[in-house]
C-alpha positions as YAML, in Angstrom:
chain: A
units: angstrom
residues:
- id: 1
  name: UNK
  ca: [0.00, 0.00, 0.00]
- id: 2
  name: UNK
  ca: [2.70, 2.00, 0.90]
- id: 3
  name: UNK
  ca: [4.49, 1.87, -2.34]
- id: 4
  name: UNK
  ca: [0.94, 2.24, -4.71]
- id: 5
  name: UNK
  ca: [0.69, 5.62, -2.75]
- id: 6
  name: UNK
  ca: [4.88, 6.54, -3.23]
- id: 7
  name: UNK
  ca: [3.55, 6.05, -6.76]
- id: 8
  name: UNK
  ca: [0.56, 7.89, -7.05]
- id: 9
  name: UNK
  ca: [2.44, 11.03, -5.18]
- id: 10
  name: UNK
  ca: [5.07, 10.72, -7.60]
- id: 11
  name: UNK
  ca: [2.61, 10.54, -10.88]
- id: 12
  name: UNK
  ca: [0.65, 13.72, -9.14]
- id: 13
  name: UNK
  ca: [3.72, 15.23, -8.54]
- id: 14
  name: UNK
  ca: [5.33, 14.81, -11.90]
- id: 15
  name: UNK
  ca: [1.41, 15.69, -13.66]
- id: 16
  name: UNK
  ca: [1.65, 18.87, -11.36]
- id: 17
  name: UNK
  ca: [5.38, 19.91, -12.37]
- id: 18
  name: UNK
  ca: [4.35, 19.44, -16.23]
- id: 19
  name: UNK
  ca: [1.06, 21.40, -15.49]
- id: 20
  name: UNK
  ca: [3.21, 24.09, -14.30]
- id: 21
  name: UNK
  ca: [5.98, 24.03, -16.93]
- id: 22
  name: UNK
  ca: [3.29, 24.34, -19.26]
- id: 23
  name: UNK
  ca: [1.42, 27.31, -18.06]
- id: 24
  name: UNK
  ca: [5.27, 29.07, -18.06]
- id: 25
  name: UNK
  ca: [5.10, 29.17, -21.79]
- id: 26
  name: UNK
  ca: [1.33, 31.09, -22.29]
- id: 27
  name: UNK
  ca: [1.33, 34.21, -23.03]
- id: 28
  name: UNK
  ca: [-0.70, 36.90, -21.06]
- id: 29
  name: UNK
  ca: [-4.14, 37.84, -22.45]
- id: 30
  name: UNK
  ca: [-3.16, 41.88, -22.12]
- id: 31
  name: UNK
  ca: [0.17, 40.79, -23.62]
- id: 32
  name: UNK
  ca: [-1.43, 39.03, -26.69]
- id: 33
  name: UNK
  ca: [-3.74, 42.02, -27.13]
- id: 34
  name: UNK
  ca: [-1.51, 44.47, -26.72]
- id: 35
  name: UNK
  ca: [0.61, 42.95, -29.89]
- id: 36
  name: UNK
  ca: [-2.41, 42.34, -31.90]
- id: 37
  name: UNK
  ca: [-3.37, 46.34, -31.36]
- id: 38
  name: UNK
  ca: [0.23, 47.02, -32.76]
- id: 39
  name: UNK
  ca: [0.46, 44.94, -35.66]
- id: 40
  name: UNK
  ca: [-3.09, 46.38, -36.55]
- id: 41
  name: UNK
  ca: [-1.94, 49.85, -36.28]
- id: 42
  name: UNK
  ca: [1.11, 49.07, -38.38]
- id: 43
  name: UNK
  ca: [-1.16, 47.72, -41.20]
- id: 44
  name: UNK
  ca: [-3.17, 51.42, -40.61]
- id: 45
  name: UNK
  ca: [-0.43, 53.04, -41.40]
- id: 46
  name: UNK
  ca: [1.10, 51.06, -43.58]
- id: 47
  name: UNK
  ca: [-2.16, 51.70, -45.61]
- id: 48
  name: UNK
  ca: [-2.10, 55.00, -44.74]
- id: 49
  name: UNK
  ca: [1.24, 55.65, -45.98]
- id: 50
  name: UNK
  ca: [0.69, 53.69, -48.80]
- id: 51
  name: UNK
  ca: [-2.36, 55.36, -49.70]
- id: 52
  name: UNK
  ca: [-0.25, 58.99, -49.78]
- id: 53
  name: UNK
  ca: [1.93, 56.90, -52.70]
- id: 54
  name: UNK
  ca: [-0.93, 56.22, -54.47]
- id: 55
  name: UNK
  ca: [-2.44, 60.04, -54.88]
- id: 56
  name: UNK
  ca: [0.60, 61.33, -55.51]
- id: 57
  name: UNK
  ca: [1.48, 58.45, -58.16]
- id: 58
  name: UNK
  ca: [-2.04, 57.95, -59.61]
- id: 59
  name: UNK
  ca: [-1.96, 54.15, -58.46]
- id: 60
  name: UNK
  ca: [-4.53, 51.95, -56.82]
- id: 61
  name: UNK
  ca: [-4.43, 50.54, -53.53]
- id: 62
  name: UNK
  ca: [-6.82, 47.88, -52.03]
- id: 63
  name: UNK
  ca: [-6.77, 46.40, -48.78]
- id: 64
  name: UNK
  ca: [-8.11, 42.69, -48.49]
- id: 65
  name: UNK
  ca: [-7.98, 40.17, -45.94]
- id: 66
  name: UNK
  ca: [-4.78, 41.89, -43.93]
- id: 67
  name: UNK
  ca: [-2.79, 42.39, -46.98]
- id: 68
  name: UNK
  ca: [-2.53, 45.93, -48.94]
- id: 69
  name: UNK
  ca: [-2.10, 45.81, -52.75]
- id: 70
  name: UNK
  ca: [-0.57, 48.71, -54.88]
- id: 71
  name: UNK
  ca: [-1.48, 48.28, -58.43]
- id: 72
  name: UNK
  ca: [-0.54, 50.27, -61.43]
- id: 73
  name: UNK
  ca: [3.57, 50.14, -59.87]
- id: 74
  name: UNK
  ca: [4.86, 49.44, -63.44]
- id: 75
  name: UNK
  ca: [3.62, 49.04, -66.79]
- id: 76
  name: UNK
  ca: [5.51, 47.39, -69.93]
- id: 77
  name: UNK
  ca: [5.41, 47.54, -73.23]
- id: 78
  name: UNK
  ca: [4.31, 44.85, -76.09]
- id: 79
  name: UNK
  ca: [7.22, 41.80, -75.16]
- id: 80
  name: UNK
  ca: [9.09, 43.58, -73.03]
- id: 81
  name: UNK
  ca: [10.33, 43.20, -69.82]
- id: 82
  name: UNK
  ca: [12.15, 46.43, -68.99]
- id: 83
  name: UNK
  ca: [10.99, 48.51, -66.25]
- id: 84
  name: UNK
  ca: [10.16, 52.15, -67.74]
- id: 85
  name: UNK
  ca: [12.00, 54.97, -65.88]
- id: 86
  name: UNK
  ca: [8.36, 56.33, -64.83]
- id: 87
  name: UNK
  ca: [7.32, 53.77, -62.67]
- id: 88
  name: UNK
  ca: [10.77, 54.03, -60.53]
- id: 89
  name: UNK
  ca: [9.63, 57.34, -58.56]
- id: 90
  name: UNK
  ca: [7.27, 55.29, -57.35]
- id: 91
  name: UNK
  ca: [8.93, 52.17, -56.48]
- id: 92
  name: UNK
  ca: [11.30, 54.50, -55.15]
- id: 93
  name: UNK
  ca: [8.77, 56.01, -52.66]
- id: 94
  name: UNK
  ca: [7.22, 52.83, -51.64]
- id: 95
  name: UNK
  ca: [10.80, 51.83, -50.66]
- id: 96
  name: UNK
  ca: [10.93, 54.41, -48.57]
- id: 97
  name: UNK
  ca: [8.15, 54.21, -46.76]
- id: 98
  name: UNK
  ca: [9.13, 49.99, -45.96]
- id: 99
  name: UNK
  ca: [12.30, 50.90, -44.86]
- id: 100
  name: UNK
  ca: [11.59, 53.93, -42.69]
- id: 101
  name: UNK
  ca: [8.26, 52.53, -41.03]
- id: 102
  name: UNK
  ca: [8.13, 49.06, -41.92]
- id: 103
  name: UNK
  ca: [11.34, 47.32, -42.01]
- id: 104
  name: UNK
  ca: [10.26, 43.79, -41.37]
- id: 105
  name: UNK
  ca: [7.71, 44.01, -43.91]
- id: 106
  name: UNK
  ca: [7.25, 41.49, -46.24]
- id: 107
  name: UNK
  ca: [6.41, 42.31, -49.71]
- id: 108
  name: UNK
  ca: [5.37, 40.30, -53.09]
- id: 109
  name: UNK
  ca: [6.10, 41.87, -56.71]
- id: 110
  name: UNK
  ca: [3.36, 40.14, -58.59]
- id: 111
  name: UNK
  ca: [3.79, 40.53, -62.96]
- id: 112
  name: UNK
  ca: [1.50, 40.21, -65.11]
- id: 113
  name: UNK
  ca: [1.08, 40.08, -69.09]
- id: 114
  name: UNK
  ca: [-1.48, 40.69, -71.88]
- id: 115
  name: UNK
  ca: [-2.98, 37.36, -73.56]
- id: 116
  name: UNK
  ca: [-0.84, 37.66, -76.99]
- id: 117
  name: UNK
  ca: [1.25, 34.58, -77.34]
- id: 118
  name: UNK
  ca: [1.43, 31.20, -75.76]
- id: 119
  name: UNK
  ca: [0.87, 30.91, -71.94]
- id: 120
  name: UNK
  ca: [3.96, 29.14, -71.28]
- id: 121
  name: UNK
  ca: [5.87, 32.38, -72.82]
- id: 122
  name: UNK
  ca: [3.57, 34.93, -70.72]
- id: 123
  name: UNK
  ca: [4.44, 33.42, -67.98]
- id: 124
  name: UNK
  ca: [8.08, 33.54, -68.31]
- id: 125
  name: UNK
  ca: [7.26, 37.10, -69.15]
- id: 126
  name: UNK
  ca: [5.62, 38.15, -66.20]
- id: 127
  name: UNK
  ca: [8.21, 36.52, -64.35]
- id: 128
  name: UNK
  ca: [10.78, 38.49, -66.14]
- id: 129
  name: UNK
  ca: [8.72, 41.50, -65.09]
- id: 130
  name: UNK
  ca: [8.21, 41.09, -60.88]
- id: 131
  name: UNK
  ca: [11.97, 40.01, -61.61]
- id: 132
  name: UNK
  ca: [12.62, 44.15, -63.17]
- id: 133
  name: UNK
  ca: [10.76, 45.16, -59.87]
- id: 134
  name: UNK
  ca: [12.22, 42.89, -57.79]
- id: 135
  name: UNK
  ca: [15.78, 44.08, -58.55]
- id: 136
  name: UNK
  ca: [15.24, 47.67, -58.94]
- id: 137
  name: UNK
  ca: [13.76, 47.77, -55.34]
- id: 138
  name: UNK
  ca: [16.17, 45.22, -53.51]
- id: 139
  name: UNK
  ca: [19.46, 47.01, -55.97]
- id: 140
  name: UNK
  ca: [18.78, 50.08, -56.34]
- id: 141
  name: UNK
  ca: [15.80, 51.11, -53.70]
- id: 142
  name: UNK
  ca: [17.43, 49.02, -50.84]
- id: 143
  name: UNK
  ca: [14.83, 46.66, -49.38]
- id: 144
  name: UNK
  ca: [16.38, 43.31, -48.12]
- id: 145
  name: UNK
  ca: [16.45, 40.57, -50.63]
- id: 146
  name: UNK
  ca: [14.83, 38.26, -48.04]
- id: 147
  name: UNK
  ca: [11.59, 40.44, -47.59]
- id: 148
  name: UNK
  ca: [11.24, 40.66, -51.41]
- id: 149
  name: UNK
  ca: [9.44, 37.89, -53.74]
- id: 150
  name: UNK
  ca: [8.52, 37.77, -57.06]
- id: 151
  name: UNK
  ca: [5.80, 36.01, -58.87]
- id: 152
  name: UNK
  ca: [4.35, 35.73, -62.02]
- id: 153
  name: UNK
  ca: [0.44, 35.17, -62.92]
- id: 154
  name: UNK
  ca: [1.27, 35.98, -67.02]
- id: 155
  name: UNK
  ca: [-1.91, 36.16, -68.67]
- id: 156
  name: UNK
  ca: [-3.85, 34.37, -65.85]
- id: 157
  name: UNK
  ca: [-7.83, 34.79, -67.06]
- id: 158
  name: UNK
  ca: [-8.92, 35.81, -64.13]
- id: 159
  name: UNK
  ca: [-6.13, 38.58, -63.33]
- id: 160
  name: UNK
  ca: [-6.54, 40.50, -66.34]
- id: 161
  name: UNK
  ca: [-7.23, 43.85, -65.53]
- id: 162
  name: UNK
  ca: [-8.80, 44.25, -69.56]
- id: 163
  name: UNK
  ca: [-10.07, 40.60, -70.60]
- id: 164
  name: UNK
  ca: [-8.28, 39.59, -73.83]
- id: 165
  name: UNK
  ca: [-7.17, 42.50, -74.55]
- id: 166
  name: UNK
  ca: [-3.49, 43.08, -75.98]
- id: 167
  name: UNK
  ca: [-1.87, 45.34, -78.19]
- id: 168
  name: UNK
  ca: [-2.18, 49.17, -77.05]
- id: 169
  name: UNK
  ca: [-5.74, 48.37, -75.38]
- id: 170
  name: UNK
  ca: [-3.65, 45.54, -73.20]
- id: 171
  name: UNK
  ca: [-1.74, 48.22, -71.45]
- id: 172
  name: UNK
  ca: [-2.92, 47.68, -68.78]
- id: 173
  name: UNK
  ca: [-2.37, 43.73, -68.74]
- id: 174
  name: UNK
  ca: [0.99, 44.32, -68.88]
- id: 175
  name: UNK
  ca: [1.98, 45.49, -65.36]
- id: 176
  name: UNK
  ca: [3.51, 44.58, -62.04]
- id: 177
  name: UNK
  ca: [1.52, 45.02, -58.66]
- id: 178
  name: UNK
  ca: [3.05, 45.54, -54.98]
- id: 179
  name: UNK
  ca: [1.64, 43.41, -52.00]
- id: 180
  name: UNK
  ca: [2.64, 44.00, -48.92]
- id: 181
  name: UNK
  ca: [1.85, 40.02, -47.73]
- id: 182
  name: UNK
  ca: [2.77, 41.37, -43.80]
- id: 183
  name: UNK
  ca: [3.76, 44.97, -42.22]
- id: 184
  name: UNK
  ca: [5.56, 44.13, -39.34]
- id: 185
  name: UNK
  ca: [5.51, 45.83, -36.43]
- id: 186
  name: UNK
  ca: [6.55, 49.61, -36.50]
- id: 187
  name: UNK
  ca: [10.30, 50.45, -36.75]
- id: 188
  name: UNK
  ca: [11.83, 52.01, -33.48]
- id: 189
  name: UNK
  ca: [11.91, 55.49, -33.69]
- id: 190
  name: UNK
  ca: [8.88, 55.88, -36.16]
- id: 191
  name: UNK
  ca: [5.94, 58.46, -35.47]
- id: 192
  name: UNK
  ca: [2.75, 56.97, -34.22]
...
């Protein structure tokens, strides 16, 4: 008797020490909410900020399910896959703000084509292109490679901005759009 009870002590004991252990790794309720409330106002101002780029460049930004998209960044012309000195004020700018406010943010360069020519070709294309962005804003704009990826959709149906349209009404087919996949919490330093 004296030994099943040694054992049962021992299993409550080592069921209480786990219990505990455990409970050392939660995280505080006001501690969780208190760093969901700043990675939500990051993504406010993120948008915010973002939003400034887009009035001053004439671009489009859309906010969706936590993630902030800046269309109309770059636009190519028929076959081509290099990126046209007007778009780089802006990609300049939106640098800027991700490395000033934003530093850990995460960002994918999506490119896009117009329907002319075979699939497989548009979307080597639109790789090409979110490649152009891609390098101009981790070369020359200085965002960390490791927080910028590039995708292509080529002439993906259902991501053309003018359906089958190519030539000069598939403009706007032919383009690269900004998402900003995760903000990050605010950079030290930066005004709330």
């Amino acid at each position: 008797m004296a030994s099943q009870l040694s054992r049962q002590a021992g299993l409550a004991a080592l069921v209480l020490t786990a219990t505990l252990a455990g409970c050392a790794n939660y995280i505080k309720r006001d501690e969780f909410d208190a760093t969901v409330a700043e990675l939500r106002a990051a993504d406010q101002q993120l948008a915010s900020q973002i939003q400034a780029l887009s009035d001053k460049h004439d671009a489009l930004v859309t906010q969706l399910a936590g993630r902030t998209r800046l269309d109309t960044a770059a636009y190519f012309g028929f076959d081509d896959a290099t990126l046209d000195e007007r778009a780089k004020p802006l990609l300049d700018d939106f640098a800027n703000v991700i490395r000033s406010s934003h530093s850990q943010a995460l960002i994918t360069v999506e490119g896009f084509t117009d329907p002319a020519g075979p699939a497989s070709y548009n979307k080597r294309l639109g790789q090409a292109r979110a490649d152009a962005v891609r390098n101009y804003l981790v070369n020359t704009a200085g965002l960390p490679a490791e927080q910028v990826r590039a995708v292509s959709y080529g002439e993906d149906e259902n991501r053309q901005v003018r359906p089958d349209a190519y030539g000069d009404a598939g403009q706007d087919n032919r383009r690269v759009g900004l998402i900003v996949d995760y903000a990050g919490p605010r950079t030290a330093g930066q005004a709330t």
